[in-house]
N, C-alpha and C positions, 0 to 999 in steps of 0.2 A: 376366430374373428380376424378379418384383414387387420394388419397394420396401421395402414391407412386408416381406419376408425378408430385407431385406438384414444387419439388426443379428442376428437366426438365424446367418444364416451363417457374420457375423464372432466372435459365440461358439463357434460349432463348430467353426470354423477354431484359434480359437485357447486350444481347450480340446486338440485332437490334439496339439498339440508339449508342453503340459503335463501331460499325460499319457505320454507319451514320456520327459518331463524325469526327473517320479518315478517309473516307474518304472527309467530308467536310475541314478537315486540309491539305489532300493531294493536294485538287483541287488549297486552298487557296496558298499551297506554288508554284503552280506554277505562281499562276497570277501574272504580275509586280507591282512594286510598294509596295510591301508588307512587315510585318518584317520577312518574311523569306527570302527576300533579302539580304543575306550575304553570304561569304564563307564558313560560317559553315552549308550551305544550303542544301548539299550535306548528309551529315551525317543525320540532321533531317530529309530529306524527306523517308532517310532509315528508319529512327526509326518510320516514320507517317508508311511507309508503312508495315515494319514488324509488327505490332499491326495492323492495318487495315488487314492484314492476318489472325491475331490471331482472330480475332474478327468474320471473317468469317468461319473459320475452326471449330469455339466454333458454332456458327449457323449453319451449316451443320454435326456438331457431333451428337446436342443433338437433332437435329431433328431427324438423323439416329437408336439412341438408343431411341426415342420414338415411331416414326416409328416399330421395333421392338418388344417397350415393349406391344405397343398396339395389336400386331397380337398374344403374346403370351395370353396376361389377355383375348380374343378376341373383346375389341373394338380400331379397329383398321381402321376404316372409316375415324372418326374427323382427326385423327393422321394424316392418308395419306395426307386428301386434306390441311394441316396445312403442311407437310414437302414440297406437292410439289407445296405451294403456294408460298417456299422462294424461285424457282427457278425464280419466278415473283418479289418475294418484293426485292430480294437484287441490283438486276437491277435497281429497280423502288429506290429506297436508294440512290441508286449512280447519279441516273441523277437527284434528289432532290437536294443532295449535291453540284451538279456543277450548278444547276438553281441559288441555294443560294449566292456560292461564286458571281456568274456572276452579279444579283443584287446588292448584300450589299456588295463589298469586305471587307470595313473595320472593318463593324461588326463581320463577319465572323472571322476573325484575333484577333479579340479581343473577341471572344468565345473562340476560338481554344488555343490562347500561354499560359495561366494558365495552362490547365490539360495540356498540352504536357509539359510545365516546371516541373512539379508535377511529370509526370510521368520520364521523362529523366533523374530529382533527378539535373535539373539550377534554382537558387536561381535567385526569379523576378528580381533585380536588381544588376546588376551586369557590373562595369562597364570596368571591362577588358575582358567582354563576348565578344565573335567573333561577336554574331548579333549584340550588338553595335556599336563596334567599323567597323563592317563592315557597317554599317549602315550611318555611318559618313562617312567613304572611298568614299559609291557612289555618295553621297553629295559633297565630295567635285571634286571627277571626275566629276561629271556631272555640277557642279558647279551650283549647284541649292538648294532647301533644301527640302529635303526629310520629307515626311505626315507619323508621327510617332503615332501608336494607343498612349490611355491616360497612357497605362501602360508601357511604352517605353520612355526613357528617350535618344538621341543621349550624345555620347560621346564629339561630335563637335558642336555648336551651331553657329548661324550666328554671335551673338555678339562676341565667341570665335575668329571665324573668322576674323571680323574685327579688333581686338587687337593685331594681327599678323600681322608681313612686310611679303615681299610676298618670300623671303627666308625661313619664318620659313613655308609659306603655302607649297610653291614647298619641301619641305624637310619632309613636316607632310605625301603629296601626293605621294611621293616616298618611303617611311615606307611601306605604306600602298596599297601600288602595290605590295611590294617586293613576296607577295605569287602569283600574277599572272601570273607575270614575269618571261621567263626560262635563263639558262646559255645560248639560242642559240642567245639570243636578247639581250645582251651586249659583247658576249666572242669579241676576237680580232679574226676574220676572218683566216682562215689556210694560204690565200694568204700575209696575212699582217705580219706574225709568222716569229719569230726570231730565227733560232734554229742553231745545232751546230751539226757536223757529228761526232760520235764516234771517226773515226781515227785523228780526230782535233788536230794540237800542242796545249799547254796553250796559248800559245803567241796570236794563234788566237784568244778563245775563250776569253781572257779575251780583245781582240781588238774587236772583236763585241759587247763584255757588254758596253765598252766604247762608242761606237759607236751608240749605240742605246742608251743607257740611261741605260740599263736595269743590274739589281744586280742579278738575274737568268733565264737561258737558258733551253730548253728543249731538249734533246740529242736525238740523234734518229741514226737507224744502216740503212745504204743503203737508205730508205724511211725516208718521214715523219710519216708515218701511222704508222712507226714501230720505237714508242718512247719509249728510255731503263729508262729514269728519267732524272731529273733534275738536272743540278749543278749552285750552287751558288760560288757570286763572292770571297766570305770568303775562301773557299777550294782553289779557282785556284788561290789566291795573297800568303797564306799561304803555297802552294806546290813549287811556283816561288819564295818564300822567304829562304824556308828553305834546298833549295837543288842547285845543277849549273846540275845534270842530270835533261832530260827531260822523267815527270812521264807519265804516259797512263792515259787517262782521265776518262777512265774506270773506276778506281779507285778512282774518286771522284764524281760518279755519285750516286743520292742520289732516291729513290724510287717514281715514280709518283705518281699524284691521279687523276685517270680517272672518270669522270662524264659524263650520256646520256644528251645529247641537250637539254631533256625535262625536267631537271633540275628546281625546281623551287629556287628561289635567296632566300629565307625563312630557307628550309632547310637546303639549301648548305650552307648559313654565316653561320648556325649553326654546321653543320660538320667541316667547317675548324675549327672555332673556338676550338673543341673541337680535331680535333686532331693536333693541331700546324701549318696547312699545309698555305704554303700562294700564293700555284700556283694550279690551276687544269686543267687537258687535257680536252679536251672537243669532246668525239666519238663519230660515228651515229652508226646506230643501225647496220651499218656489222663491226662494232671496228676500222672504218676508221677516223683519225683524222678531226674536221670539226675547230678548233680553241684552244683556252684556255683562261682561266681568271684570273684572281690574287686576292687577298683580297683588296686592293685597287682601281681596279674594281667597288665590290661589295657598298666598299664605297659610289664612286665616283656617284655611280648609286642615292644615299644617299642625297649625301652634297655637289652633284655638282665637277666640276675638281679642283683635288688637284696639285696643285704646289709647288714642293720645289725650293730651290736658283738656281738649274742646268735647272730646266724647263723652269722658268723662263727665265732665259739665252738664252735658246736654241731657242726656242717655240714664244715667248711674243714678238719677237723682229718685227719691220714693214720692210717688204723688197717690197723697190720701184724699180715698173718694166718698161722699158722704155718705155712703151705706157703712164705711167700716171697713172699706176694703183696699187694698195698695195696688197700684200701680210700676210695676218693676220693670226695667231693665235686666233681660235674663244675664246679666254678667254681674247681676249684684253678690256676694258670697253667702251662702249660705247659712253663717255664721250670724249678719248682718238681720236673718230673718228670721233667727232662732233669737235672737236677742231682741227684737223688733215685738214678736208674738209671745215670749218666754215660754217659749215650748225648744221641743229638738227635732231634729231629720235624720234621718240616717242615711248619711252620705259620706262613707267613710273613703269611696275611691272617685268621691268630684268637689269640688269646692262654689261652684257656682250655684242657683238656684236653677240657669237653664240645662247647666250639664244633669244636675238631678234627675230633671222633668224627660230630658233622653233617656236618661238611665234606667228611672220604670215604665217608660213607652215600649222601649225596646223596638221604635219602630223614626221616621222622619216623622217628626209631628204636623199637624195641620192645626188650621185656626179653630176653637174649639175644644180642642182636646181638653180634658181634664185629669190630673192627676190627682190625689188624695192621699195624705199622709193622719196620723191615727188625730192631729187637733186641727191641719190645715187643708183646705182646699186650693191647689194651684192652676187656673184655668190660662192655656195661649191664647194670650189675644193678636198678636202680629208676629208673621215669620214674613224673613226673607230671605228669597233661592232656598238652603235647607236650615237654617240657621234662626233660633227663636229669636224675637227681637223685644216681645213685651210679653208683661206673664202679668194676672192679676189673681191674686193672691187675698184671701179670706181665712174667718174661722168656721170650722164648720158646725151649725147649730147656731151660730150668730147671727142676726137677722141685722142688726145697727147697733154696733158699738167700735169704737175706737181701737185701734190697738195702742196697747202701753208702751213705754217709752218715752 
């Protein structure tokens, strides 16, 4: 062989096993089970696959320039049947690749994350890495424990796990949703929105803040769809204080923040966060209103429903209905309903009566659902965005009687 090919060659030599390499990491990131099992999945399988490009572009270059250089020197036979035997090998590469993964998965994954850490420029151990911690997340959604290669260390371990009451589990698991999760699967429903007509007196608006509970309103002209901003209850107590004329509401309407449905709850705590806002619109994709959410919310999605002393009040109280049957507030304890019925529940990992009624759903509840425990009937009467908000609550076989207490 000339000379002159010899640095040809030794690229094309050693562009074939790199190309081998990604695509045996592409195949492996798709198989379940894997550590490319994480949100940050997405991104490396770009990064597997743009270099598994590079790698075949570099093999179909330097074939093409020797190719070439051989018909110039004139031997140019060997060259041919070598360029168009990669139209064979890079096929035959790739379906080696995916035999490999299909076999060995785990060895495969544990060839592959070294040089793909190496190359991406992720430090092996790393314990606020996405694939960790993402790693933990499915672990703990699936509630099982995830087969981590030797060089994978999870963020969440079982023994972690069980060192936790089951508050700090449901709160570790909700963290750790929050990038899955969109504004469209917690906002408050458009039907359920509290809002305010532009040509509104104060008097009004500050009687539906009252009325509702709520410390800011979303203003809107003629429609709902067509919302001018927000005003808080600080402006309309402060404009009814300092004046006896009646101001135009206009005037204390403060600038929306509109967000698509597909919203993920990650970003968006992070946008409120940073620009002060603590209410967002929530549009579909022709800018028609579909709900909104508040920072609280976001919370709540968090650390579970927050109550202050007025919720409490309002919300928490038991209204007995004259069939015999209660009226709840799903944030009442469970405890409160076991002693209510003198009966028991068994809910040894929630303490609410709504957490319960999730717990044997096993699903987002809708209005109507019914639960049943072996003396009580729990029926949803109102949810809001995913969140139960009234539950009514009987005995079962009781037609009209009171509960004791």
């Amino acid at each position: 062989m000339d000379t002159d090919n010899v640095p040809l060659a030794l690229i094309l030599a050693a562009s074939l096993p790199l190309f081998f390499f990604f695509s045996l990491a592409q195949y492996s990131a798709d198989t379940p089970g894997n550590v490319f099992k994480s949100r940050a999945s997405i991104r490396q399988a770009e990064f597997i696959l743009r270099w598994c490009g590079y790698a075949c572009v570099v093999a179909m270059a330097v074939s093409g320039l020797a190719l070439a250089t051989g018909f110039l020197s004139g031997v140019w036979w060997p060259v041919s049947i070598l360029s168009l035997s990669l139209l064979v090998i890079l096929p035959a590469i790739d379906w080696t690749a995916s035999y490999v993964v299909l076999r060995i998965p785990s060895e495969a994954d544990t060839i592959c994350q070294p040089l793909i850490r190496l190359l991406s420029g992720r430090r092996q151990s790393s314990p606020a890495g996405n694939g960790h911690a993402s790693n933990g997340a499915e672990g703990l959604r699936d509630g099982q424990n995830e087969d981590f290669p030797e060089n994978q260390e999870p963020v969440i371990t079982e023994a972690d796990l069980d060192s936790l009451d089951h508050r700090d589990r449901a709160m570790l698991r909700s963290i750790l949703r929050l990038d899955v999760t969109t504004a469209r699967e917690i906002m408050v429903p458009r039907l359920d929105m509290v809002a305010v007509d532009i040509e509104s007196s104060l008097k009004h608006v500050a009687q539906q803040m009252v009325e509702g509970g709520h410390s800011r309103l979303p203003v809107f002209e003629e429609s709902i769809d067509h919302i001018l901003g927000i005003v808080h209850s600080r402006e309309i107590l402060a404009a009814m204080a300092i004046t006896d004329s009646e101001q135009s509401l206009r005037n204390l309407v403060n600038p929306a923040f509109f967000i698509p449905e597909t919203k993920r709850l990650d970003d968006l705590l992070e946008e409120l966060q940073d620009m002060g806002v603590q209410m967002a619109i929530v549009v579909d994709e022709y800018g028609g209103t579909e709900g909104l959410l508040t920072m609280e919310d976001l919370l709540e999605e968090i650390v579970g429903e927050i109550e202050d002393e007025f919720s409490r009040t309002r919300e928490s109280e038991l209204i007995r209905l004259p069939d015999g049957d209660v009226l709840v507030h799903a944030g009442v304890p469970t405890e409160d309903i076991e002693e209510l019925f003198s009966t028991t529940i068994d809910s040894d990992d929630v303490d609410t009566v709504g957490g319960y009624v999730y717990q044997v759903l096993g699903k987002i509840p809708s209005t109507g659902d019914v639960v049943e425990t072996e003396h009580l009937r729990i029926e949803v009467v109102s949810i809001l965005g995913r969140r139960i908000r009234k539950l009514r609550i009987g005995r079962i076989g009781v037609d009209a009687s009171t509960p004791s207490g």
